[in-house]
Structures are given as structure tokens and as C-alpha cells.
N, C-alpha and C positions, 0 to 999 in steps of 0.2 A: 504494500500500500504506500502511494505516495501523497507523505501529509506536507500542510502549509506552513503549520503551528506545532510545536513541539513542548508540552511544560513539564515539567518535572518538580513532584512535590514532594518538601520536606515533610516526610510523615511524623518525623519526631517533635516538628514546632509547631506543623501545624495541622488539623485532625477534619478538619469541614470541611469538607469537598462536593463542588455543586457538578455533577452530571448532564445537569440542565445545559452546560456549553458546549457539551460533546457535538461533533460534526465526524461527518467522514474526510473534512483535512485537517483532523485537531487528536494528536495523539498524547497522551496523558501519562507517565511513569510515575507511579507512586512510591518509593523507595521508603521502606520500614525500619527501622532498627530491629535488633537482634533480640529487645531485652521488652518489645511490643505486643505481648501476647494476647491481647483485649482488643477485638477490633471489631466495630458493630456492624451485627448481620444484618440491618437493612442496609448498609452502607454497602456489603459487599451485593447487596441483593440487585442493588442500583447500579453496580459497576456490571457486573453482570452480560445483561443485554448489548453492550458494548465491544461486547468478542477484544480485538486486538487493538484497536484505540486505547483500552487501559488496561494496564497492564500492573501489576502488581508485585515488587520483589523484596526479602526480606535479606538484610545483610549480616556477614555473621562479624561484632565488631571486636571480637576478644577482650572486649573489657574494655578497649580504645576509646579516648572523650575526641569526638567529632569525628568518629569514621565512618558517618553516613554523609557530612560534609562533601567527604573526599568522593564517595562514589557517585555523590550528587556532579561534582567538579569533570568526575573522568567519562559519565556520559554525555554532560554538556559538550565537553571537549569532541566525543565523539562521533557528537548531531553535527555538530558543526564543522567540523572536518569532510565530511561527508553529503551536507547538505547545505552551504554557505548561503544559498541563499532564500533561508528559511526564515521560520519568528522563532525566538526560545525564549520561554518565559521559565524562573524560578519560583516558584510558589510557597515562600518562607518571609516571617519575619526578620531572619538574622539577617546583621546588615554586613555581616561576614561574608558574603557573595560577590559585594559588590565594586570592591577592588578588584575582582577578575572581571565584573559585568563592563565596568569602565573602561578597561581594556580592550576588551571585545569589541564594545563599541566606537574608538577608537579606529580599529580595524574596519570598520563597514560591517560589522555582524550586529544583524538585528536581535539582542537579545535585552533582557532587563527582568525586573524581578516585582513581583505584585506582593504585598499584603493582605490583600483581599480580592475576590473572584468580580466583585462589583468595580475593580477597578478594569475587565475585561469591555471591549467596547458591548458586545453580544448579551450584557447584562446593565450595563451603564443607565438604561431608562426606566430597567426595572425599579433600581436601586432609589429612585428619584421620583416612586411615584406616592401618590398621597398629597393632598393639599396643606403646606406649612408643612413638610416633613425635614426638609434642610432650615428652614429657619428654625424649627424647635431643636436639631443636630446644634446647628450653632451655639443657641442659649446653653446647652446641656453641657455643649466641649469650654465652653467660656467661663461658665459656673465650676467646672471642674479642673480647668484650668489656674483660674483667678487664686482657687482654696491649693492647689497645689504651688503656686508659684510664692507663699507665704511661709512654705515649708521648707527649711535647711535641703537642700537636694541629699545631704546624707541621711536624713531622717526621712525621706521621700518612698513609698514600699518599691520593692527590688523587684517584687516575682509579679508575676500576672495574678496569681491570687490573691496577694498581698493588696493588687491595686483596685481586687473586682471588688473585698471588702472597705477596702478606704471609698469608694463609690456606694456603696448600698449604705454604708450609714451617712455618706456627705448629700444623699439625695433620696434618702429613705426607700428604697427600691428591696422586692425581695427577690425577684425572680432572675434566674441566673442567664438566661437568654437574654433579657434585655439588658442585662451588664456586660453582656458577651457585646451584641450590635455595640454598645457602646464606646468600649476599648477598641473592638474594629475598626469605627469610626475614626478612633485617636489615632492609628495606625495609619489609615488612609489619608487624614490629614494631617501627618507627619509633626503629632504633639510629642509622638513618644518612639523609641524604635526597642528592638532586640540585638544585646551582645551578647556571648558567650551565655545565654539563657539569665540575663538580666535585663530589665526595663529600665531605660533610659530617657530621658526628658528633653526635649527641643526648649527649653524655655529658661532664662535667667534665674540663677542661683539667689533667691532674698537676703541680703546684707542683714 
């Protein structure tokens, strides 16, 4: 099969995967960790129907911290070698990608790396739909912003769960899907990123 679109998703960072963009020139590698034994059967129920568009492989890492990194790295390297003048999207928060991504593109390779699936054109007006839905995103990123930028950036939570709770009590929220949209959001509009499995803040440290 000859695809368009090539993504390749960190199963370790990131677990949501929308099916919904699958086409016959959109080939999708989902690469797993070794240590990933939990993986939900409706998820695979929905990859499924997809035959060889997605494709599924688990890595064995010896114990190694980032050796799905690297296999994410050596089949990039090897779409592209192979297919130069294709799209490759990485599907990961870590921003660890993206001193190779700059490079690449650098060279004339169409590649680059998403946060979220909403950032794909093929979903973009989904994402957008609802009357006042980006003006209430904004109040919501602003309000959650505003109370974080008050806070010592070392005193600021480190992990995503750390951040889902500092949000459900900063906006009284209990339901964990909508603290999920939430921090997506954050991602999408680059308040916050992933290092080395830590969250990091776009925004001035409070004197």
C-alpha cells in the first residue's frame, strides 16, 4: 500500500487514539512499551477494521529509560529514507522529538509532531464546533493560567496528574474527561509541554 501520511504514536505518553482519521493514504504505527500490559479492548476493537493502516508493535526495552524513543526515531528515519516525499507526523507530547523534527525539516522533509489529533487538518472543525466553545477554552486556559503563573515554577505540579488535581480543585471540576480536554487544550496551545515525563510551563516564573 502506498500511503500519503505516515504517524507514528508514542504509546507510552500518549494513550487516545482517534481512528476517526484513518484513510487508505494514512498509515498509523502505534509502538508500545514493553512494560504496557493494559491496553483497552475497545481500542483495539476500533483499530481492528483497519487491517494494515494500523499496525501495532510492542518493544522489548530491557529495563532501558527511552527505548521506545529510539524505535520511534529508527522508523521515522526509515519512512523517510524510503519515502521522502511523504507527511510524518509524531504523535507525542515529549518535546524530545523535536530537535530531530527541526532537522528534518531543515532538509525539505515534511515531518512535525502533534499533541493532539485535533491538531490534524481532517478533525480541525470538529474540534471547533459548539457555539462559544473556544471563547469558554480561553476563559478556562486564562483562569488556569493566571493561578498558575502566581506559583514558584518549582512549586508548580511536575506530572500530569499532579496538574489534573491542581485543576479540579482550582475550578471545582470532578470528572476526569473534562480535565483531560482540558490539559489537551494546554498542550495544543503550547501553555505547557513534556520532558523527560515532566510538565513544563510556557509562562514567566512569579518573583
Amino acid at each position: 500500500m502506498d500511503y500519503d501520511t505516515y504517524i507514528l504514536v508514542d504509546y507510552e505518553n500518549v494513550q487516545d487514539i482517534n481512528t476517526d482519521i484513518i484513510t487508505e493514504k494514512i498509515k498509523m504505527l502505534i509502538i508500545v512499551g514493553e512494560n504496557q500490559k493494559k491496553i483497552s479492548v475497545s481500542l483495539i476493537q476500533k483499530t481492528q477494521p483497519y487491517g494494515d493502516s494500523i499496525e501495532w508493535m510492542q518493544i522489548r526495552s530491557y529495563g532501558k529509560k527511552n527505548a521506545l524513543d529510539f524505535f520511534i526515531v529508527y522508523f521515522l528515519g526509515l519512512y523517510t529514507a524510503l519515502q521522502k516525499n511523504k507527511e510524518f507526523i509524531i504523535y507525542s507530547k515529549d518535546t524530545g522529538y523535536d530537535p530531530l523534527i527541526e532537522y528534518l525539516k531543515s532538509k525539505s522533509y515534511n515531518v512535525r509532531r502533534i499533541v493532539s489529533f485535533k491538531q490534524l487538518d481532517c478533525l480541525a472543525l470538529d474540534s471547533q464546533n459548539g457555539t462559544g466553545q473556544n471563547d469558554d477554552h480561553a476563559e478556562t486556559l486564562s483562569k488556569i493560567r493566571e493561578n498558575l503563573n502566581k506559583v514558584a515554577a518549582n512549586k508548580r505540579p511536575k506530572s500530569k496528574k499532579g496538574l489534573s488535581g491542581h485543576i479540579k480543585s482550582l475550578l471545582k471540576i470532578k470528572q476526569d474527561d473534562d480535565v483531560d480536554r482540558i490539559i489537551e487544550e494546554m498542550f495544543i496551545q503550547r501553555c505547557i509541554y513534556e520532558e523527560n515525563g515532566r510538565i513544563k510551563y510556557i509562562f514567566p516564573q512569579t518573583k
